[in-house]
FIVO-868677 format. One record per residue (C-alpha): residue in three letters; x, y, z. Coordinates in steps of 0.2 Angstrom, whole numbers, plus 5000, padded with zeros to 4 digits. Each point is the difference from the previous one (the first is absolute). Layout:
ALAXYZ/...
END
This chain:
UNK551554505523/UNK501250145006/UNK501650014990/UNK501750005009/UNK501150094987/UNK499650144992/UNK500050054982/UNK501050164993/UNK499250044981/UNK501050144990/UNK499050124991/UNK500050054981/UNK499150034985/UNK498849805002/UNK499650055019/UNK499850204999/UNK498049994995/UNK499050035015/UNK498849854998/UNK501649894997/UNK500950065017/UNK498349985009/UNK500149814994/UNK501649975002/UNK499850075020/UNK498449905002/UNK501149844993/UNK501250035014/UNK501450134998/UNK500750085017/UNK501450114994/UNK500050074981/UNK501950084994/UNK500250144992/UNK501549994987/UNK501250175000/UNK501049914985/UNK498550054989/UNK498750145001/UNK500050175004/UNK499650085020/UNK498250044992/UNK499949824995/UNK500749955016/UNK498850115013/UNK498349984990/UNK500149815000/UNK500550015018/UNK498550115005/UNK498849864988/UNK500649845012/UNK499850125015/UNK497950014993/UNK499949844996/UNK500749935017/UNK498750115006/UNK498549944989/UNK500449815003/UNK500450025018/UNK501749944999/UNK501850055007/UNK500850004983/UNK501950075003/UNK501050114989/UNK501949944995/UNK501150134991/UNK501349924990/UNK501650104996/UNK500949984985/UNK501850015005/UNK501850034987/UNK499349954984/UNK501549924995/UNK499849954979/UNK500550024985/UNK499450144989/UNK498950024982/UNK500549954984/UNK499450094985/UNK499249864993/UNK499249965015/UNK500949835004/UNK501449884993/UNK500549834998/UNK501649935011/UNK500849864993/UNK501049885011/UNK501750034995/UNK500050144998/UNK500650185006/UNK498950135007/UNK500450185010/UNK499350085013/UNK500350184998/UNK499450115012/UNK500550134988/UNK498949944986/UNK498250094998/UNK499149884988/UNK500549824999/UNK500449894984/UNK500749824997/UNK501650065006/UNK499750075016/UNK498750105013/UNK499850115011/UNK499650015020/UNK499050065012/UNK501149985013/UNK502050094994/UNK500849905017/UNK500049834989/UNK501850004994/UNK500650055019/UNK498949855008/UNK500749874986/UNK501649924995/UNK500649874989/UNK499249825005/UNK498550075006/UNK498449944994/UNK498650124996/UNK498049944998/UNK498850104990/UNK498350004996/UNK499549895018/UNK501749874996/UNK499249984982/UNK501550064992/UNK501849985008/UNK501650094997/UNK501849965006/UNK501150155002/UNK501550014990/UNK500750175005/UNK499550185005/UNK500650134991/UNK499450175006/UNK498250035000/UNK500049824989/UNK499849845007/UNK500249874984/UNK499549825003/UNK499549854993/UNK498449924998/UNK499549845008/UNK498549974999/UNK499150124985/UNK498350064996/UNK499050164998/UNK500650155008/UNK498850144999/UNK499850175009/UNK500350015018/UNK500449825005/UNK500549985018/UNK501749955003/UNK500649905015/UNK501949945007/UNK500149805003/UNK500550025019/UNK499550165004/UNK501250145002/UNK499250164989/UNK500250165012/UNK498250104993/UNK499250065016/UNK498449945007/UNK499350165000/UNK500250124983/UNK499150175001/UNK498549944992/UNK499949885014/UNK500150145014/UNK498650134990/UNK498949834998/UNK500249965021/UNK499050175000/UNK498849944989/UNK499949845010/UNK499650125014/UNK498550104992/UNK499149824996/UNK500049985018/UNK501249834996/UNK500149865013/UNK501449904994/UNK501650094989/UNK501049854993/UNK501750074996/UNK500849944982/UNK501949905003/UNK500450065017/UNK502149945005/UNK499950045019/UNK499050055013/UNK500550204996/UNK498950004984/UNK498349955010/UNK500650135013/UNK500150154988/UNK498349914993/UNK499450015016/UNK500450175004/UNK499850094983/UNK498049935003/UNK499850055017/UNK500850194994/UNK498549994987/UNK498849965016/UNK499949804994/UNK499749865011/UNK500049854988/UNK500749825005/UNK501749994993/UNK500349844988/UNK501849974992/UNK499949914984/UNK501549865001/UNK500650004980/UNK501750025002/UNK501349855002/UNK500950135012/UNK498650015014/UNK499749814998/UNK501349985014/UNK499549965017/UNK501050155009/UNK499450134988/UNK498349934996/UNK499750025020/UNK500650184999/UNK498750044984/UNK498749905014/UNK500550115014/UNK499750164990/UNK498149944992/UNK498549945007/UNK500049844987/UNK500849934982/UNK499349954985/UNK501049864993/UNK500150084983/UNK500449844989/UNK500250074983/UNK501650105001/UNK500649905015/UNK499949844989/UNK501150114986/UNK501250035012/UNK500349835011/UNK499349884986/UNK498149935003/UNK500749855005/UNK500550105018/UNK498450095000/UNK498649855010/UNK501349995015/UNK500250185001/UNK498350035000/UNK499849875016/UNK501750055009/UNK499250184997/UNK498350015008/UNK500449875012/UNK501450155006/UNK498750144997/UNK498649905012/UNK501549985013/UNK500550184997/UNK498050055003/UNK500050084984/UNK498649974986/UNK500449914982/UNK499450014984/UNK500349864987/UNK500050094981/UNK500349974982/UNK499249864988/UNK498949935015/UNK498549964987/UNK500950074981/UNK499149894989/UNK498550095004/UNK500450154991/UNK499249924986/UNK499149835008/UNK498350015012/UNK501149855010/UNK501849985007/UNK501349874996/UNK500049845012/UNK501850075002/UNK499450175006/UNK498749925014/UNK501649915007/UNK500850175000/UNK498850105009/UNK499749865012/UNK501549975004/UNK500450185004/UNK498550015014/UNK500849835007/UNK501650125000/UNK499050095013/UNK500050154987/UNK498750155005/UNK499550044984/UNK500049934982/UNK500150154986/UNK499550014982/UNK500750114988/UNK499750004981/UNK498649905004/UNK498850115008/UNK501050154994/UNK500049974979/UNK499149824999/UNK498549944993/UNK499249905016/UNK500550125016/UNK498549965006/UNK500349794998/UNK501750045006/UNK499450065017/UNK498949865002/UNK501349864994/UNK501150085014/UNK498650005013/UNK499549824998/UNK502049934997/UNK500350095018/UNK498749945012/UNK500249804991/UNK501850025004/UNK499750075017/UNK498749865006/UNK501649904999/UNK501250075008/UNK500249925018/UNK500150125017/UNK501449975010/UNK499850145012/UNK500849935015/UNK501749974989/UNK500250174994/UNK500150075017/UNK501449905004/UNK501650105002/UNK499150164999/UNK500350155011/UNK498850135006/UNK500650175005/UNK498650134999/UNK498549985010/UNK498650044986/UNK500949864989/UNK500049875015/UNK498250055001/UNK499649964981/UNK501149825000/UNK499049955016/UNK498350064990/UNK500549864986/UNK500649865014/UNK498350025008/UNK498950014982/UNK501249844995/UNK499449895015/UNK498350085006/UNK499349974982/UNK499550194998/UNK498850064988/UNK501150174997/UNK501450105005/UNK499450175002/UNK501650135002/UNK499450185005/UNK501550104992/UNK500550154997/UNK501550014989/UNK499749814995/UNK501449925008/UNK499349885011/UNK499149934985/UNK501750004988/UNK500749885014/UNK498649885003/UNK500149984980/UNK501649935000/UNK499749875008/UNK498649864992/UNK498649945014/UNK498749974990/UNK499050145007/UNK499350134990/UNK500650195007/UNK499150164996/UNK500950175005/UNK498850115006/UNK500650175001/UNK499250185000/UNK501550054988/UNK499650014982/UNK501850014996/UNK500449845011/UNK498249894995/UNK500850034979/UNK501749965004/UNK499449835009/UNK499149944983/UNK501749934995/UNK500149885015/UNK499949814999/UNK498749955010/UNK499350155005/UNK498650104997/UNK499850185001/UNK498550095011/UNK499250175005/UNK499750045017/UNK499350155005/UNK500250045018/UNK501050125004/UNK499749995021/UNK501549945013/UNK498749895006/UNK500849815000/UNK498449915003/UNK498950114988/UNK501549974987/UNK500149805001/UNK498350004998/UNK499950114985/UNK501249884994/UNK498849855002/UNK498450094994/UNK501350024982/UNK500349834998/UNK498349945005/UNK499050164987/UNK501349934985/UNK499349835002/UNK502049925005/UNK499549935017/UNK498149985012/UNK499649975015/UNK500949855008/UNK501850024991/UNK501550015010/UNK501150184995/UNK501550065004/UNK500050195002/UNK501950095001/UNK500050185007/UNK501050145006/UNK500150125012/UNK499850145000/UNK498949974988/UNK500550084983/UNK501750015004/UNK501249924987/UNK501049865005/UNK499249965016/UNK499149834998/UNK500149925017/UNK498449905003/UNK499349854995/UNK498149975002/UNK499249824995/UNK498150034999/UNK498349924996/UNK499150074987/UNK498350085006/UNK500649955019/UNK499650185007/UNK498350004992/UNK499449875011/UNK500550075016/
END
């Protein structure tokens, strides 16, 4: 059974064992993350270099995401390693204090007292702990504690509403883009972009370091939530991850299920990819099987229309990454056997203005009502297959490309499966059929099935899909 969605496993210290990546691959993993919020370049390059053999070794096109850290905006150390806030009562944040106490800590991030004022209400620790400003005074923000607990060392700190200036990209952000770079990254998710200008300095500080990744803009600021200023970060990526955890902080988790649907139903519209992040399957950190709650999470966020479901602590520091991977696997092609096609009503009120994307919308109207056994989409920068993805036709589509670069970055599409082709003549015919013989030698179609072959010419000419070919499998044999 081909899976629809794919899944996105973070790497750390449970999955960074060879024999555990190999199993975690062979259980189904299409795009592992790289985490720049821990680790060193080293780290970074020699796990990237392992996934790279391993793809290799189980013959799989197993993509690499680096993820950015972005401003680390918390609070400092204390000298006894933590303290206890009790509701009540007062506590400072001094950008000025170097180790913390009962009293007060210090910060990571000095622009605090400039972003605050009396009223506002600060989260810390993931919303654990909340604080309610009472004044700033200098480099001294005094508030009151709301909601207490324990406050150890470097606790993140997040503004109910949004509204903290930190830039998306921080200097370790920009020498880690080159990094990204050197592990031959296909996706580069970007840490609390504001505007469309963060991804475009993203974009064009990778492409100075000779990258050519995906860009994916992590939604987790209440500020980038709004439809005009989300569609300007769309506009400037190639996708979103719909980053829950500091999102949730910001706009309450209350907000955070119809965000996540009003978002990737305006990333599929916008033809941009999406990631859906944070706590999919958490209990499984410590537990061989997910919570009834987290099945209905994961399903319901392929039902969303999501591209990919990601885990993080759990295949990065768990005990079960292996279980996790196959808990996803299973939750995502049960939910995707339900979900009903409704081709013809998607194209309603659609408008086609490039000839290539006219040619992949017509490939999925004629799959849709010709009952095709595949789509194959002969692409060179993967376009053609990026549009046929957005829409659901119940047809399996394989990009078949003679670009290394374009066949990795395909791994991340729904529906859609990424494969070699060799030929490097101008020759259409010889082409389509080189196409066919790849379908038939991996076993995905035989003789007898009705294909649909897309094509451009010339032929290996980016952006220049404009045929549509509906073949017989094993036709040309018999004549």
């Amino acid at each position: 059974m081909l899976r629809s969605t794919k899944i996105v496993a973070t790497l750390g210290p449970a999955s960074s064992d060879p024999v555990v990546l190999e199993r975690m691959m062979r259980a189904g993993v299409d795009v592992v993350r790289l985490n720049f919020s821990h680790g060193t370049a080293e780290d970074h390059l020699r796990r990237a270099e392992m996934v790279k053999e391993i793809g290799r070794k189980v013959g799989r096109t197993v993509a690499i995401m680096c993820d950015l850290q972005g401003p680390k905006i918390r609070v400092g150390r204390f000298a006894n390693g933590k303290t206890v806030l009790q509701k009540g009562k007062h506590f400072i944040l001094d950008a000025a204090c170097e180790l913390g106490n009962d009293e007060r800590v210090g910060l990571d991030y000095p622009d605090l007292p400039r972003d605050v004022a009396e009223g506002a209400v600060l989260l810390l620790d993931d919303g654990r702990i909340m604080l309610e400003v009472t004044s700033v005074r200098g480099d001294e923000v005094h508030t009151v504690v709301r909601h207490g607990g324990v406050l150890s060392n470097n606790k993140g700190i997040n503004k109910q509403g949004g509204g903290l200036t930190a830039p998306a990209l921080t200097a370790k952000d920009m020498e880690d883009i080159r990094t990204a770079v050197k592990t031959d990254a296909d996706y580069l998710a970007v840490s609390f972009p504001k505007s469309g200008a963060d991804m475009y300095m993203a974009r064009e500080l990778m492409r100075a370091a000779g990258g050519k990744a995906f860009l994916i803009a992590k939604i987790e600021r209440a500020e980038a939530v709004e439809p005009k200023i989300l569609m300007d970060i769309m506009n400037g990526s190639d996708g979103i991850m719909v980053a829950r955890g500091d999102l949730a902080v910001e706009v309450g988790d209350a907000a955070v299920p119809a965000l996540q649907k009003r978002m990737i139903r305006m990333a599929r519209e916008a033809n941009k990819l999406t990631i859906t992040a944070t706590q999919m399957l958490e209990s499984m950190v410590a537990s061989p099987v997910p919570t009834r709650a987290e099945v209905s999470d994961v399903a319901n966020a392929v039902l969303d229309g999501t591209d990919a479901v990601m885990l993080s602590a759990e295949s990065a520091s768990g005990m079960y990454p292996v279980e996790a991977i196959m808990a996803m696997d299973r939750i995502c092609i049960q939910a995707e056997q339900s979900q009903p096609l409704s081709l013809d009503q998607d194209f309603l009120n659609r408008v086609f203005t490039r000839v290539d994307q006219s040619i992949a919308m017509g490939a999925l109207f004629t799959a849709f009502h010709l009952k095709i056994k595949a789509i194959a989409a002969l692409t060179e920068s993967g376009s053609t297959a990026l549009w046929m993805s957005r829409l659901n036709c119940g047809v399996p589509i394989y990009a078949l490309t003679t670009q290394t670069s374009t066949r990795f970055r395909c791994a991340l599409l729904r529906d859609t499966y990424p494969l070699a082709v060799k030929y490097v003549g101008h020759d259409r015919e010889e082409l389509l059929q080189e196409a066919e013989n790849v379908l038939v030698s991996n076993g995905l179609v035989k003789d007898g099935d009705l294909i649909v072959l897309t094509i451009g010419e010339p032929i290996g000419k980016a952006g220049g899909t404009n045929t549509m070919k509906i073949v017989r499998v094993g036709e040309h044999r018999k004549k």
